[in-house]
Each structure stands twice: as structure tokens, then as C-alpha cells.
N, C-alpha and C positions, 0 to 999 in steps of 0.2 A: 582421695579422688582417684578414681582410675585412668592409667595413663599408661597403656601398654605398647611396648618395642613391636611389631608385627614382623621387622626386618631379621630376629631370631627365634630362635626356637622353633620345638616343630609344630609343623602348617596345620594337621589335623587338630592340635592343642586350640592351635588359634581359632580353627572355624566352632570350635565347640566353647570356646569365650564369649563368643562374640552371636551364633549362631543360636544358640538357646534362649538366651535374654529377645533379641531380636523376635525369635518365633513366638513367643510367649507374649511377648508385647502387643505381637502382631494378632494374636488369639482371641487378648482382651479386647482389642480393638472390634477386631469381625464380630466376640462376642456382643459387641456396645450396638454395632451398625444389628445385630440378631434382636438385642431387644427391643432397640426401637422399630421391628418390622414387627413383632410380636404384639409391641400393646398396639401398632399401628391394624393388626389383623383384629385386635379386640372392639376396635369402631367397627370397620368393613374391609370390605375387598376393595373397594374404590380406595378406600383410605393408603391400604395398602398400592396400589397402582398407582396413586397422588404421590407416596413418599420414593416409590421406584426413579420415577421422571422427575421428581424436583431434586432428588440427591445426583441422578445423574448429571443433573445440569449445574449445581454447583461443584462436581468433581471436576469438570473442566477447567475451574479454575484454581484450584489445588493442585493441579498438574503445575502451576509455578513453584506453588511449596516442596513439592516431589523433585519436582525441578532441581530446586535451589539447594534442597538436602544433598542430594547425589553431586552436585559442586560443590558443594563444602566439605565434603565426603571425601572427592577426589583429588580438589585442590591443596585444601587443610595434611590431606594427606601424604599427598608429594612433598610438603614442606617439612612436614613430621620426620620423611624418610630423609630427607637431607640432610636433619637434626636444625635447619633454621627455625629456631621458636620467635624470632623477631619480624618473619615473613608470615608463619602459620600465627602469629596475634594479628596481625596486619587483616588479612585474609578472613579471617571469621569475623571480626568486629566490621569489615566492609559486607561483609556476606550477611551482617545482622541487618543494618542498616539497609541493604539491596533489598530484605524482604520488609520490612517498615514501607517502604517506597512503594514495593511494586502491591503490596496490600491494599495501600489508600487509592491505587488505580485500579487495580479489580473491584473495588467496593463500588465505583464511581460507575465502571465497565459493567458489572457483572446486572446493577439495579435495573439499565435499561435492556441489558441484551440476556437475560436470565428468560425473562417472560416471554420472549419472542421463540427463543429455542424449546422452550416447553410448546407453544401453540404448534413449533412444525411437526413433533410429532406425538401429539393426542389428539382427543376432538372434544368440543365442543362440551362441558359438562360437569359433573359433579366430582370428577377426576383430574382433572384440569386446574377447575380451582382451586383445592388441594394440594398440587402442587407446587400451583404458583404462590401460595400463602405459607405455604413448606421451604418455599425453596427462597422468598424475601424475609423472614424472621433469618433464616438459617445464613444469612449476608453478616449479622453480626459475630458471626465465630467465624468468620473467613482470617481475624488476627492471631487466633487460634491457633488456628490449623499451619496459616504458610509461616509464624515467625517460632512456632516448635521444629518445622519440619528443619529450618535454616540451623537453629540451632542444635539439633539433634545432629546434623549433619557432620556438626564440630564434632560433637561428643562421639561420635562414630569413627572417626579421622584417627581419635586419639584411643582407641580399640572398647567406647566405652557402650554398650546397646542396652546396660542395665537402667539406666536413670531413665528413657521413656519407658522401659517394661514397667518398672514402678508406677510412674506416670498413670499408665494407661488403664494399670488395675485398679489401683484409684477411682479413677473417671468412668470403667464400668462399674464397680459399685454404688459408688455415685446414680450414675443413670438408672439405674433400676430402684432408688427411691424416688429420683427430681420427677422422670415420665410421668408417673400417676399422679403425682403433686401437683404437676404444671397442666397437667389433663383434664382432671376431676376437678382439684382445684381443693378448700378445706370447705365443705358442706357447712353453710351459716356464715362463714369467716373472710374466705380469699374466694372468688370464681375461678373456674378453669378456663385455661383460653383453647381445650378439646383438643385436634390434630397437631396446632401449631405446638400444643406445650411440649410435643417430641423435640420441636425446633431448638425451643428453647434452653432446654435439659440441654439441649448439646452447647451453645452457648457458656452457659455457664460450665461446663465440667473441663469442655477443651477450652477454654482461660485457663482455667487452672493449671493442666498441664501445659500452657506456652510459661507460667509464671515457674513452675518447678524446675522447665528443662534450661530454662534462661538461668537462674539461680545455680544450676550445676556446671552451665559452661564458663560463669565469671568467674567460678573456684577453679576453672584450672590452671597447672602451673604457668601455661604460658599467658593468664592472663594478671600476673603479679603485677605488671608496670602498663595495665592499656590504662588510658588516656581518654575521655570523652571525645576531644577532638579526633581521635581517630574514626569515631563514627558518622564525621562527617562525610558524606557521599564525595568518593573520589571517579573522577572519571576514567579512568584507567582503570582503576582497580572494577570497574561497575562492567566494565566492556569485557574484564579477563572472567569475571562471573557470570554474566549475561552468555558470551560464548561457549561457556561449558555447564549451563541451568538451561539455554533455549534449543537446542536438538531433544532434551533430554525431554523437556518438558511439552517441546512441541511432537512428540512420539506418544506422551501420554491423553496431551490432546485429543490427538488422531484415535486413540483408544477410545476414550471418551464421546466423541463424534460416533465411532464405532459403535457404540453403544446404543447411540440415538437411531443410528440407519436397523438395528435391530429392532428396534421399540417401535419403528416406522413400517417397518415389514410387516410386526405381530397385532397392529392398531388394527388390523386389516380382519382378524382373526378372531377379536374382544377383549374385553379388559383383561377378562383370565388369562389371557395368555401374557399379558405383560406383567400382571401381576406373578404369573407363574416364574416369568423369566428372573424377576427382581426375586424372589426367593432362594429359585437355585443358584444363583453367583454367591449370595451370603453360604451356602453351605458347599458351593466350589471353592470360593477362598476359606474356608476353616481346613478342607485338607490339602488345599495348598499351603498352609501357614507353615511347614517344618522347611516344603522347598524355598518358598521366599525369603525365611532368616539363613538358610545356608545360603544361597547367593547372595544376597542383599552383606551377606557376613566376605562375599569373595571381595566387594568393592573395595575396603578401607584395608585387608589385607596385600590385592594385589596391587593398592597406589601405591603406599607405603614401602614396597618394591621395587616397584617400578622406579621412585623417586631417589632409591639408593641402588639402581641400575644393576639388581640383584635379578636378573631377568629369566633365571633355574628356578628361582622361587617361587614367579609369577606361573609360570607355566604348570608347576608342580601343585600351584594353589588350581586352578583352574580343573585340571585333570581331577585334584579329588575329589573339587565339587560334583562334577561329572558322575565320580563314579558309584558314592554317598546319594545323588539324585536320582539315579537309575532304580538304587535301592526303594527308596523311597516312595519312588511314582509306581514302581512293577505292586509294592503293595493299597497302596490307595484304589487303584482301578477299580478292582472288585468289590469296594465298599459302594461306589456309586454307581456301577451296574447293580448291586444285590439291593441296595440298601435306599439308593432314593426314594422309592415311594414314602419309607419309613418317616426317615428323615422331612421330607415337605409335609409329610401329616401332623410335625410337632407345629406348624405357622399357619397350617390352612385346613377346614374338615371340608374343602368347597373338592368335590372329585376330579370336575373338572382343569381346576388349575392344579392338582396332586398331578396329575395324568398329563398334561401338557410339561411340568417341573422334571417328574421323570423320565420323559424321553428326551431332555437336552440333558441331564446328568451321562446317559445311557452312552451319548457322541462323546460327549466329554470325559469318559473314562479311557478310551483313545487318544484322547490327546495328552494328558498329564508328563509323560514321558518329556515331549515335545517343545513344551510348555516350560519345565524346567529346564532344559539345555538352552532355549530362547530368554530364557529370565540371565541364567547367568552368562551370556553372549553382551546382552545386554551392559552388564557388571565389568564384564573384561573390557568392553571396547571405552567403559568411562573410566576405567584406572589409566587406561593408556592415554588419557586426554584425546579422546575419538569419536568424543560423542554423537559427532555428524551423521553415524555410519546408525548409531539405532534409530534415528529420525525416517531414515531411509527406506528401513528393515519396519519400521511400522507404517509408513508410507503405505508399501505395499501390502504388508500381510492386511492392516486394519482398515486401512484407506479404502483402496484399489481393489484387493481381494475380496474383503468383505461385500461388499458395496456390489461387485461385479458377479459372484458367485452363489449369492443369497437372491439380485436379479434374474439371473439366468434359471437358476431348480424352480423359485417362488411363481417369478413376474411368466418367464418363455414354458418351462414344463410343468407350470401349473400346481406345482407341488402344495401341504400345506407346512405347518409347522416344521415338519421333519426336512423341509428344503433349504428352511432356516438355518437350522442345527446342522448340515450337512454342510453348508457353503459356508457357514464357520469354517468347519473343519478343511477344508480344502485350501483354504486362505492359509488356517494356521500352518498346515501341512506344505506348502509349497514356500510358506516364508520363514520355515524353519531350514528348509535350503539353502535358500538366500543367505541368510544368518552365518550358517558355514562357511560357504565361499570365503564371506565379508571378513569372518570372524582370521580364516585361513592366512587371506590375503595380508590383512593388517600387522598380525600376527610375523608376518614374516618380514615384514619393513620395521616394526619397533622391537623386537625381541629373538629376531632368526628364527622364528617360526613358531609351530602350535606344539614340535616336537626338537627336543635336542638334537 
């Protein structure tokens, strides 16, 4: 079982432990959410617009599982760094349990208010329904999804990111036989239940991977001596989780909302254009997948740190994210300036959603740079137990920015799509400043600054 010191060795070693598995995980993943927009394009465009709005509207509530990861991540981790394995069993087995709980209350949450947030922003229609029949099958892997994310989170703490990449490749292989299965159905034999069977493909494969990634975190060392009764909900322990899973999770939220105030803009425009939108984020997160397993790879490093008050480390992890991501984003840009059209013509031959896809790639090759320093801002301020501060920081950029910016080119200058894509960009752009300050500020109260 892997179980690696974060606290020695060198830091570039660590982010390439940890960072690889993580991006590759992250790959299968986006490739899984790729296929099912795929055979979702092979119905229709509607179909395709139905699966945009119904996944947007259950991502909101995976913002708990996202949540709950990055606590486990940071918590499990500081404990790691202490060397207490008596507090880090404690802590994950409560963190298992926190997501059991807060599951059976999204299921309960998500049934009534899923369908109401799909109506505010579609209309009326063959898209609509879609959704909403996408997005209630798709309530059954909500155990799925937030009780791997909890326990991955463990498995992250203790420098392990390979056991969900396994996982995940898995689960897209998987999905590209179950889709057509559950679609089609077997001619003569089983019926297909058509749109929904994407739903359910996902059902069944992400089970799987919650049963695999549970299975790897009971084998680890510190879990020789847990206890059943330790999974009984402790209220302390619930409240030390909830405060470092709710900033984190309510900024993913706000992302997610985000989301919806776009798909509310473009409702305005036609389906192709939301259908275009839900396209190009699938092929913006595939090249963002290398920057998100490097940060995502800074968290359990710089807790781990942090928690053995090794705080040359933390800074030193941080800076080479930075500098590895600069890398990174300077070469992405010009694939989706050059390259979008290309790319959205593998999910759609409709022109007009190609050509609506392409010109939000086109802003979005401007921001990557940006994007990455804010992902891992992010990462820092939740090793340092700070997670207040990215709640904050998405407040504004995703909240407020968006929301205010996209009104003003769209709603006051009349603009079309392009005022969309621009008032993204000015959100993003001015709350990556904020980020700094915050990041500067903090920085210099838990570790004497962002520089030695």
C-alpha cells in the first residue's frame, strides 16, 4: 500500500508521485464525462443540451464530495505530518462516515430542488425533459461519487493519487460498453431505456469505483486497529470536517451556480449555444487535466508540511507549482486558439454550435495561465487550514463577477455570445488578484510570508 513521508525528500520528486496518477485519473474521468456527450450527440442536440443542464445541476451537489475530499486531504494530512496515526485513523473513518450522512441528505435535497434549478435556466421543452430525467436516474450515483471523493481524500493525505487513477480507467472502459447497452438496450432481449441509459452507465461504473477506493483505504497502515464504532458520527469530530469541507465546497457551489448564470445568459441565444458551451468545458478540462493533478498534487504535500511546521517546504512546494504551471498553460493556449474548431467537430457536425464552441475556447486560451495560479491559491490556503478565504475568492470571481459582467456586455451593451465569454474573462481576471493579496496576506500570518 502506498504510504509516502511528503515531509522529505525532494518536492519536485513529490509533485511527480503524486501529480501524474492524479492527471491521468483526472483524464479518464473527463474522458468518461467525453463519452457520454458523445453517444449523448448520437440522439441529438437536444439530447446533448439535456445532458449539459442535468450534469450541471447534479455537480452542485458533488461540490460536498469535492468538498469533503480536500478535508480529508488536508486534515488526514496534518496528522500524517505530525506522525499521529491514532488522530489520522480517527479522522478518515469520521470523514467516511460525514460523507454516508451528508449523501442520504443530498439524495433527499437534491430530488426536490434538482428539477426546480433545471426550470430556471431552460425553457419549456424537449431539452428540459431531458434533463430532468438525466439528471433524477443520475441521484443514484450521488453515493458514488461523494463517499470515493471522501475516501480518496484519505488516500491523497497519505501521498497515494494512483488507486482512483486505476479506478477511473476502469470506469471509462466500462462506460463505453454499459452507454450503448443501457441506450439501445439488447434487440429482442432487454429494452433500452435511450437518454437515460447514459445515466445509468454512470450509476453502475462510479459504484464501483466508491467500492475499489474504500477497499484501498482500509488497507492502510493506519487503519490496523479502526474499530466499527469509530464510525459512529462524532459531533466534534463532524464540526472539525464540516469547517474545513464547507468554504471549500461552498466555493464549488458558487462555481456551479456559476455555471447556471451562463446557461441563463445563452438560453437567450438557442440550444446551440448551450449545447456548444457544455462541449467546450469537456475539451477545456482535458487540457487543463496536467495543471489540476499538479495542484491538486500541491495540497497533501503542502499539509503534510505544514503539520510538521516545516514551513521552507510549503513555500518551496508552492513556488514550483507555479513555475511547472506557467510551463504548462504558455503551451496549451495555442492548441485552443488553433485547434478548437477541430476538436468540437469530433461531438458535433451542427456549424453552428462548432462556431459558437470556438469562440469561447478562443477567451479561454487567455485565461489558462490564470486559471492555474487560482487552482493552486486554492490548494495553499487549504493545507494551511484557510479555507474561508477560497470561499471568498469564488464569491467574487464566480458569484459577483460573473453574474455582474456577463450583465453588463450581454444585458447594458447588447453584446452576443462574445459578451458571455468576455465577462467570464474579466471575473476571472480580476479574481485572480484578489487570490494574491489573500494568498500574500495569509501567507504571511501562518508561514512568514509567500517568500523567505
Amino acid at each position: 500500500m502506498r504510504d509516502h513521508d511528503l515531509t522529505t525528500g525532494p518536492i519536485p520528486g513529490h509533485f511527480r508521485t503524486l501529480a501524474i496518477p492524479a492527471a491521468m485519473g483526472m483524464l479518464f474521468s473527463t474522458l468518461y464525462n467525453v463519452v457520454d456527450v458523445y453517444f449523448a450527440g448520437q440522439l441529438s442536440t437536444e439530447a446533448q443540451a439535456g445532458l449539459a443542464i442535468g450534469f450541471q445541476a447534479f455537480f452542485i451537489m458533488m461540490a460536498v464530495g469535492f468538498g469533503t475530499g480536500a478535508a480529508m486531504s488536508a486534515l488526514v494530512g496534518n496528522a500524517r505530518g505530525k506522525k499521529d496515526d491514532r488522530l489520522a485513523r480517527c479522522i478518515a473513518l469520521q470523514g467516511i462516515s460525514f460523507g454516508i450522512t451528508a449523501t442520504l441528505l443530498l439524495i433527499i435535497i437534491g430530488f426536490f430542488a434538482g428539477p426546480q434549478l433545471i426550470a430556471l435556466v431552460s425553457e419549456p421543452g424537449g431539452y428540459r425533459d431531458a434533463a430532468n430525467g438525466y439528471y433524477l436516474w443520475l441521484l443514484a450515483a450521488l453515493p458514488g461519487f461523494l463517499i470515493a471523493y471522501a475516501a480518496n481524500g484519505i488516500l491523497q493525505a497519505h501521498g497515494d493519487s494512483v488507486t482512483l487513477q486505476r479506478a477511473l480507467m476502469v470506469a471509462f472502459v466500462a462506460n463505453i460498453g454499459l452507454n450503448p447497452l443501457f441506450i439501445y438496450g439488447i434487440p429482442g432481449v432487454v429494452p433500452g431505456l435511450g437518454f437515460n441509459g447514459i445515466a445509468l452507465a454512470t450509476v453502475v461504473s462510479q459504484t464501483g469505483v466508491m467500492l475499489y477506493v474504500l477497499r484501498n483505504v482500509m488497507a492502510l497502515r493506519i487503519m490496523e486497529r479502526a474499530r466499527w464504532s469509530e464510525l459512529i458520527p462524532s459531533p466534534g469530530a463532524f464540526r472539525d470536517i464540516g469547517m474545513q469541507m464547507l468554504p471549500t465546497a461552498s466555493a464549488l457551489i458558487v462555481m456551479f451556480i456559476s455555471g447556471f448564470v451562463v446557461q441563463f445568459a445563452l438560453k437567450g441565444f438557442g440550444e446551440h449555444a448551450i449545447a456548444a458551451y457544455g462541449i467546450a468545458l469537456r475539451i477545456e478540462q482535458i487540457l487543463l487535466l496536467p495543471v489540476l493533478g499538479m495542484t491538486g498534487a500541491l495540497l497533501p504535500i503542502a499539509a503534510q508540511n505544514f503539520g510538521a511546521d516545516d514551513h521552507a517546504r510549503v513555500r518551496e512546494a508552492l513556488w514550483f507549482c507555479w513555475k511547472l504551471g506557467l510551463v504548462m498553460t504558455v503551451g496549451a493556449a495555442p492548441i485552443l486558439w488553433f485547434g478548437g474548431g477541430l476538436a468540437m467537430s469530433i461531438f458535433t457536425d451542427d456549424p453552428d454550435v462548432i462556431a459558437v464552441g470556438v469562440s469561447y475556447l478562443r477567451v479561454d486560451s487567455f485565461l489558462f495561465i490564470l486559471y492555474m495560479m487560482l487552482f493552486a491559491i486554492n490548494s495553499f490556503l487549504q493545507a494551511l487550514k484557510r479555507p474561508v478565504w477560497t470561499l471568498w475568492i469564488s464569491i467574487y470571481r464566480q458569484g459577483f463577477g460573473v453574474a455582474f459582467f456577463v450583465w453588463l456586455l450581454v444585458g447594458v451593451a447588447g453584446m452576443d455570445v462574445w459578451g458571455v465569454w468576455l465577462g467570464i474573462g474579466i471575473a476571472v481576471s480580476t479574481g485572480w488578484v484578489l487570490a494574491l493579496i489573500i494568498a500574500a496576506r495569509v501567507a504571511q500570518r501562518e508561514i512568514g510570508g509567500l517568500r523567505a
